[in-house]
C-alpha positions in Angstrom: 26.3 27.5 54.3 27.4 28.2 50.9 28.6 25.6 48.4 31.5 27.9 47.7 33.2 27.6 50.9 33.0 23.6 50.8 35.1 24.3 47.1 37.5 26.2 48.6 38.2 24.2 51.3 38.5 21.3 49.4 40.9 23.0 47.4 43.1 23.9 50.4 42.8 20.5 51.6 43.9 18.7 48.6 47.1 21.4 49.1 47.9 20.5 52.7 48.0 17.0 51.4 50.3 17.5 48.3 52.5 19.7 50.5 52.5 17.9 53.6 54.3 14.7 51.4 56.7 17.0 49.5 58.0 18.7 53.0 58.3 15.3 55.0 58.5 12.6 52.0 62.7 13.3 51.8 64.2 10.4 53.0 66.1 12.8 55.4 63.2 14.0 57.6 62.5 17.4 57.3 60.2 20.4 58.4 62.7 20.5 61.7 63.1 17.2 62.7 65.0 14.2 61.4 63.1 11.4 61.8 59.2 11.3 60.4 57.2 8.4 61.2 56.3 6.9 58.2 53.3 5.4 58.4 51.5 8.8 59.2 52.9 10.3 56.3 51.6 7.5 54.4 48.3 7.4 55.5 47.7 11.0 55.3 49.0 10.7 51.9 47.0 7.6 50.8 44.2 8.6 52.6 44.1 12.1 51.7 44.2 10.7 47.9 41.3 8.6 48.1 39.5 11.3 50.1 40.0 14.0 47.4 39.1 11.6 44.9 35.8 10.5 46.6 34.8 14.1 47.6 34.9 16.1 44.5 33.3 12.8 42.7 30.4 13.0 45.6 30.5 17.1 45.0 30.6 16.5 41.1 28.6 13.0 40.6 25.3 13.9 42.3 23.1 14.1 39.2 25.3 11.2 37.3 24.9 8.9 40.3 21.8 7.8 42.6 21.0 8.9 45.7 22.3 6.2 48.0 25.3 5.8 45.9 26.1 9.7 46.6 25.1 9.3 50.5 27.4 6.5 50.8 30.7 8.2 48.7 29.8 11.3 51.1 30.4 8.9 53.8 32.9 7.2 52.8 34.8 10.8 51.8 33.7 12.1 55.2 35.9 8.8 57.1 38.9 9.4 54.8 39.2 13.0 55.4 38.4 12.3 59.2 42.0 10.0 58.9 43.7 12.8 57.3 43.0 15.2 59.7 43.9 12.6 62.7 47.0 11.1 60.6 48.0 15.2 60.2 47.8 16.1 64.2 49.9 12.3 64.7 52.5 14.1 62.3 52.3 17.3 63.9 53.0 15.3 67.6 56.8 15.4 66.3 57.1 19.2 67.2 56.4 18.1 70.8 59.6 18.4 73.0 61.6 15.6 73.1 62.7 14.4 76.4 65.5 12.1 77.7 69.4 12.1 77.7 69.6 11.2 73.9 66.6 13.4 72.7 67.9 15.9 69.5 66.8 19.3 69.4 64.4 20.6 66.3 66.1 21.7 63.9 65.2 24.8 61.2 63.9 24.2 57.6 63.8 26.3 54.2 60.1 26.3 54.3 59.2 27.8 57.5 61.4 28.6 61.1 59.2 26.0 63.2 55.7 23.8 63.7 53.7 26.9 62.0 53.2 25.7 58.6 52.3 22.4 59.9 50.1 23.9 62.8 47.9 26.2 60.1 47.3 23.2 57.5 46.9 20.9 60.4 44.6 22.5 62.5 43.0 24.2 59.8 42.6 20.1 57.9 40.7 19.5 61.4 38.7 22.7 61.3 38.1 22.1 57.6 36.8 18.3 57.9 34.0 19.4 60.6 33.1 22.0 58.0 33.2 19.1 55.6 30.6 17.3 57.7 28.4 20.0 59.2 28.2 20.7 54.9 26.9 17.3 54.7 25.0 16.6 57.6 22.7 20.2 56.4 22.8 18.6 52.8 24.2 21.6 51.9 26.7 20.3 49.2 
């Protein structure tokens, strides 16, 4: 695996982040739906912050730092961006279909017409953590 796809990635990941809390960080809701839990939001955010952080200084640090201090940011990158992706499906749970007499119907947004934003950077945050860790696991970063 080439050290140039675990840059990219990271770069797409740090945008999923920033984007995800700009689209659902109004105080209105948004992306659809009016109400956005927001303790997902916040830990994707947070998390996703201290992951970005911690990855490009593991990606970056390797000769500054020693070896078991690299192993152990990598793993402690590795968790964070595990949280983000499982903090990003809990926020994409609010496209499910709502049920029950007083259950409001999704609503459009000026970003996209539905889930399909949230779906590619979502799925793709998941796809792009195992990358993340296959990457590490083969020391290839």
């Amino acid at each position: 695996m080439s050290p140039l796809v675990v840059y990219v990635l990271t770069g797409l990941a740090a945008v999923a982040v920033a984007l995800t809390r700009l689209r659902l960080g109004r105080s209105r809701g948004g992306a659809g739906r009016v109400d956005v839990a927001r303790a997902p939001l916040g830990v994707h955010t947070v998390a996703g912050a201290l992951a970005l952080v911690a990855w490009l200084t593991f990606l970056a640090g390797a000769d500054a730092l020693g070896e078991d201090a690299v192993t152990l940011l990598g793993l402690v990158a590795l968790v964070l961006w595990w949280i983000v992706a499982l903090a990003g499906l809990l926020i994409l749970a609010r496209w499910l279909p709502a049920r029950g007499r007083h259950a409001a119907g999704s609503l459009e947004d000026s970003w996209s017409s539905g889930p399909g934003l949230s779906v590619l950077a979502h799925v793709g945050m998941l796809v792009t953590v195992g990358v993340f860790t296959y990457a590490y696991l083969v020391k290839a970063v």
